[in-house]
C-alpha positions in Angstrom: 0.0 0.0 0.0 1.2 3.2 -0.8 1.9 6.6 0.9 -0.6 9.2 0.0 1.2 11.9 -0.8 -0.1 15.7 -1.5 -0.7 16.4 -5.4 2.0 18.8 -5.1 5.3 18.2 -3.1 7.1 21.1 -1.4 11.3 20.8 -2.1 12.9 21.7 0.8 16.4 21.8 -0.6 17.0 25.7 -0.9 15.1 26.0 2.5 18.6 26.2 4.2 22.1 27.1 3.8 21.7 26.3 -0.1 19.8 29.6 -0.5 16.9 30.9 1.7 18.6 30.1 5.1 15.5 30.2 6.7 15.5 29.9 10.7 13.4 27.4 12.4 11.0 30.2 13.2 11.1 30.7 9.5 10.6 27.3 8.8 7.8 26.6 10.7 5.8 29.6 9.4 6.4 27.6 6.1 4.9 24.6 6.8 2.1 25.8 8.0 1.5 27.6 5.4 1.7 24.8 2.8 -0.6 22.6 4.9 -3.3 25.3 5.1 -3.1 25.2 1.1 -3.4 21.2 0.7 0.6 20.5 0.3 1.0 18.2 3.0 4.6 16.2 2.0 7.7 17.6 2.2 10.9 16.4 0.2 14.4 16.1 1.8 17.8 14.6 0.8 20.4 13.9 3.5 22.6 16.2 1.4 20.7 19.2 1.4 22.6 22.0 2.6 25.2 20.6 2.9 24.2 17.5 5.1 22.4 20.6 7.5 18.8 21.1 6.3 16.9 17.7 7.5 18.0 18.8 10.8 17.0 22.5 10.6 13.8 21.3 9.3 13.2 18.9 11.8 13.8 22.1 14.7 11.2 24.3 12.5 8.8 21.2 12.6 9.0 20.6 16.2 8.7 24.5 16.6 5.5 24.3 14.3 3.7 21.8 17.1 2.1 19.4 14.3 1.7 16.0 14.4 3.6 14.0 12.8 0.6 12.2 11.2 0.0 15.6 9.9 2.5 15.6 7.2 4.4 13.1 4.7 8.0 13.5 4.8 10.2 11.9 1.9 14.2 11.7 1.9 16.9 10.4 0.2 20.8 9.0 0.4 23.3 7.9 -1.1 25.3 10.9 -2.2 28.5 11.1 -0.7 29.2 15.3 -1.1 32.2 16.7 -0.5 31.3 18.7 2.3 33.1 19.7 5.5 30.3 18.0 7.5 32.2 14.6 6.2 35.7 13.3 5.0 34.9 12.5 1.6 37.8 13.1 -0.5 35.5 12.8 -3.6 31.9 13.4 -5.0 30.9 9.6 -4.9 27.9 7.3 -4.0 27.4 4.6 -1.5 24.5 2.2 -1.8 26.5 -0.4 0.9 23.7 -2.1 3.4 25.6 -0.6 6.1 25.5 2.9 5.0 21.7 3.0 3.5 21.0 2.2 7.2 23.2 4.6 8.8 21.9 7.5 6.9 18.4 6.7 7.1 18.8 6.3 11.2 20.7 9.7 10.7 18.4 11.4 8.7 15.3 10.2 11.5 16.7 12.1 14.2 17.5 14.9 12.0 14.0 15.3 11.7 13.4 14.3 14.5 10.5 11.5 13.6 10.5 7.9 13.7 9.6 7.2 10.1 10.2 8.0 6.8 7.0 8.0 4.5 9.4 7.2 1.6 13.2 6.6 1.1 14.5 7.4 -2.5 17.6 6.7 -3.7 19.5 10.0 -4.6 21.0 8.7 -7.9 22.0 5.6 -9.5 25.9 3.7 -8.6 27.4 1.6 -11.0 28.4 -0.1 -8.4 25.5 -0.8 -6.4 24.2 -4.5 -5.5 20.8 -5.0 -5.5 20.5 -7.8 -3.5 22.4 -5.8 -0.7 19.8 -2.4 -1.4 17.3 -4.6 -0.7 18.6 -6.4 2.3 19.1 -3.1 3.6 15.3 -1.4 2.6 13.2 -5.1 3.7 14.9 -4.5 7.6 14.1 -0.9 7.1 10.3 -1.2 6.5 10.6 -4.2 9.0 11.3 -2.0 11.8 9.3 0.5 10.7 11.8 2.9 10.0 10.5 3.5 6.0 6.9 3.4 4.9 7.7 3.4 1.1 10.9 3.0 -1.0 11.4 4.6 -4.4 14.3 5.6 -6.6 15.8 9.6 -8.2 17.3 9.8 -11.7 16.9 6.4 -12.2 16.7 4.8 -15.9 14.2 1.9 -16.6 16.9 -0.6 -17.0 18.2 1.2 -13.7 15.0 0.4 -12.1 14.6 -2.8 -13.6 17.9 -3.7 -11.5 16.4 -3.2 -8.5 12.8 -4.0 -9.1 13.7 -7.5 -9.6 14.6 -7.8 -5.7 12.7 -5.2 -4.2 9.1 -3.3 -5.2 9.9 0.2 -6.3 6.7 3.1 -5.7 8.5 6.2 -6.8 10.9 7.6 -9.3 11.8 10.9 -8.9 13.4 12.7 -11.8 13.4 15.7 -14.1 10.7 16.7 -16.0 8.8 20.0 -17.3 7.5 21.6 -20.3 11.2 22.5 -21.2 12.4 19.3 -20.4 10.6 16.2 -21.9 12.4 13.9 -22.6 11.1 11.2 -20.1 7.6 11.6 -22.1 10.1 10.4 -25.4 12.3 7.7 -24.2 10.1 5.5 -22.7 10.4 6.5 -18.7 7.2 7.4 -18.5 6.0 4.5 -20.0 8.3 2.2 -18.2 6.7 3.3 -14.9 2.7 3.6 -16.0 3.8 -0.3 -16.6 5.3 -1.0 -13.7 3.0 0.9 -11.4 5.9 4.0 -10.1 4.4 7.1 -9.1 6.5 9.5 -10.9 7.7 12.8 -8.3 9.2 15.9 -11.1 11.7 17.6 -9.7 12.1 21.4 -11.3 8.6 20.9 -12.8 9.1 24.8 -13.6 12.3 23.7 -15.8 14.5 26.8 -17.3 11.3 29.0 -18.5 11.7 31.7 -15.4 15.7 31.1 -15.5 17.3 31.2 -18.9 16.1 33.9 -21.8 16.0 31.5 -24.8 14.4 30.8 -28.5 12.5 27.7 -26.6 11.8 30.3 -23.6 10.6 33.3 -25.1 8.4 31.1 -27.4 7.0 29.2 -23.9 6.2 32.9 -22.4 4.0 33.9 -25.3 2.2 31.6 -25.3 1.8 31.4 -21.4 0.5 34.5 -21.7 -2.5 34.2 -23.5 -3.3 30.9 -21.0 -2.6 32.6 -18.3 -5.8 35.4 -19.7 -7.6 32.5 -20.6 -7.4 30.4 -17.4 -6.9 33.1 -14.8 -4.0 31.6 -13.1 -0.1 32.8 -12.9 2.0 30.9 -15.7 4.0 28.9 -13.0 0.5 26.9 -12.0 0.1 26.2 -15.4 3.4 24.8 -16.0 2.5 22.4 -13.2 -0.8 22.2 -14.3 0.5 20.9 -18.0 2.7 18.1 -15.9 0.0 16.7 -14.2 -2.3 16.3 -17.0 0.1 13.2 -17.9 -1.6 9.9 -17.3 1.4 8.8 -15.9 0.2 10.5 -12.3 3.0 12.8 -12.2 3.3 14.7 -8.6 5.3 18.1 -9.0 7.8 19.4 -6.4 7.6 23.1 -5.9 10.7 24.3 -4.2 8.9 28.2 -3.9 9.3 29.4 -0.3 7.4 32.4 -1.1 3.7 32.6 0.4 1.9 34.2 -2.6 2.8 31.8 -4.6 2.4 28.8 -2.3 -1.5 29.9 -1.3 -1.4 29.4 -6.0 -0.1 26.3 -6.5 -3.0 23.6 -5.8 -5.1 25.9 -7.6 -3.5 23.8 -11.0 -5.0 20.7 -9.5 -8.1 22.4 -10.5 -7.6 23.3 -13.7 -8.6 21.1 -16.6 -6.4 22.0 -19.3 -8.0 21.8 -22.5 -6.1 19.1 -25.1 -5.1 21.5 -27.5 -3.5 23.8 -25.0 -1.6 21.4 -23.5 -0.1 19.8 -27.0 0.5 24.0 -27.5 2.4 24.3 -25.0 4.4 20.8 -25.8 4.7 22.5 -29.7 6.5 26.0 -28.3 8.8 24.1 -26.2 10.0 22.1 -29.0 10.1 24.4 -31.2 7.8 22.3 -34.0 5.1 20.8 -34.9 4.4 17.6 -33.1 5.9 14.9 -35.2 
C-alpha cells in the first residue's frame, strides 16, 4: 500500500544554507502555510545544505507543534558530497547495506521522527548490488523505519535492477514543459507499466531562469493561457505536468507565500487538449511529429 502523498510536493532543498537560510521560526511559518493550502509532504535529501537542512527542518517542525501524522516527509541518500560536515575526499555514491541504514537512522533524528513515508535513492551507482539495497530497505520497512521506498534519476533498466529484488513506488526525476524527454524515451511508459508514481523535480524547468528561443516562445504563449485560465504561468506549467496519465506529482521548491496559497489551484484546472499539445509545440520548437 502506498503513501498518500499531496498532489503537489514542497522541495525543501533551498530551504537552508543552499539559498533561503530560513530559521526554524522561518521554517515553521512555512509549513504551515503549505498545509493550510493542501501541500502536505515535504521532500528532503540527506545532502541538502550541505548535510544541514533535514536537521534544521526537523527544529522548524518541532517548533511548528504538528503531528507528525499531519505531514508526509520523503528523503533520500546515497550521495556522498564533499562537504566539510564529512571526510569525503570525492563526489561519490554509497549504496552499501551498512550505510543505506546509517543514513536513514541519521536522517530520523534529524528530523526528528521515527519514520520515513518514503526513502528514495538519490541517484544511481554503478556499483550498487541489488540484492544488498534490498537487504538493507526489507529491515528498514521491517522496523518501521520506511513506509515506502522509491528511486531519483533512475533509468528503466536502472529500475529494472532493482525492481527485480525489491518493489519500487517512486521515481523521482526531471521533467517539465522544457524538459521532456522522459515523455520520449520511454520513462514514462516504463513506470505507467510497472506501477511507479513518478515525483518531477524542477517541474518549472528553465522557463523563469534562462532567456531563450525555446523560452521566449513558452512565455507567449503562457501569456495568453494565463488570460484565458486566470492563473499565474508557473501553475500552469505544473498544471500541464499533471495532466500526464502517468500521475505525475510536481515538487515546488517556492518558499514564497503568494505563490504557495497558487499552487493547488492547478490541481483544479482542466487544461484543454489543445492547449496542452500547445504548450508541448513551443517548447519544442515544431510541430508535433
Amino acid at each position: 500500500m502506498k503513501t498518500r502523498l499531496s498532489p503537489i510536493i514542497s522541495g525543501t532543498m533551498n530551504w537552508g544554507a543552499w539559498d533561503k537560510k530560513l530559521s526554524a521560526e522561518e521554517m515553521a511559518h512555512t509549513i504551515h502555510i503549505c498545509l493550510e493550502n493542501g501541500i502536505t509532504t515535504f521532500d528532503h535529501a540527506d545532502i541538502y545544505g550541505g548535510y544541514t537542512t533535514e536537521a534544521e527542518f526537523g527544529e522548524g517542525f518541532k517548533k511548528s507543534r504538528l503531528s507528525r501524522e499531519s505531514i508526509q516527509l520523503i528523503s533520500k541518500c546515497g550521495i556522498q558530497h564533499v562537504t566539510g560536515n564529512r571526510s569525503n575526499r570525492i563526489k561519490h555514491y554509497d549504496y552499501s547495506k551498512d550505510y543505506i541504514i546509517w543514513s536513514v537512522e541519521n536522517s530520523l533524528k534529524n528530523l526528528q521522527t521515527d519514520y520515513l513515508d518514503v526513502l528514495l535513492l538519490h541517484r544511481p551507482s554503478p556499483l550498487m548490488v541489488a540484492d544488498e539495497i534490498a537487504e538493507a530497505i526489507t529491515k528498514l520497512q521491517s522496523e518501521g523505519k520506511i513506509v515506502d521506498f522509491g528511486l531519483s534519476n533512475f533509468t528503466s533498466s536502472q529500475t529494472d535492477l532493482i525492481q527485480q529484488k525489491i518493489k519500487v513506488s517512486y521515481n523521482q526525476i526531471q521533467f517539465s514543459a522544457s524538459y521532456f524527454t522522459p515523455m520520449l524515451d520511454g520513462s514514462l511508459d516504463h513506470m505507467q507499466v510497472h506501477g511507479i508514481r513518478p515525483m518531477a523535480w524542477n517541474p518549472l524547468g528553465n522557463v523563469f531562469r534562462e532567456d531563450s528561443e525555446q523560452t521566449r516562445w513558452l512565455k507567449r504563449l503562457l501569456a495568453s493561457l494565463v488570460q484565458k485560465y486566470d492563473v499565474g504561468a508557473d501553475v500552469l506549467l505544473l498544471a500541464w505536468i499533471l495532466r500526464h496519465p502517468a500521475g505525475i506529482i510536481p515538487i515546488a521548491g517556492t518558499v514564497n507565500v503568494a505563490r504557495i496559497q497558487q499552487l493547488m489551484k492547478a490541481t483544479k484546472i482542466e487544461m484543454e487538449l489543445e492547449d496542452w499539445f500547445a504548450i508541448w509545440t513551443e517548447s519544442m520548437g515544431d510541430k508535433v511529429p
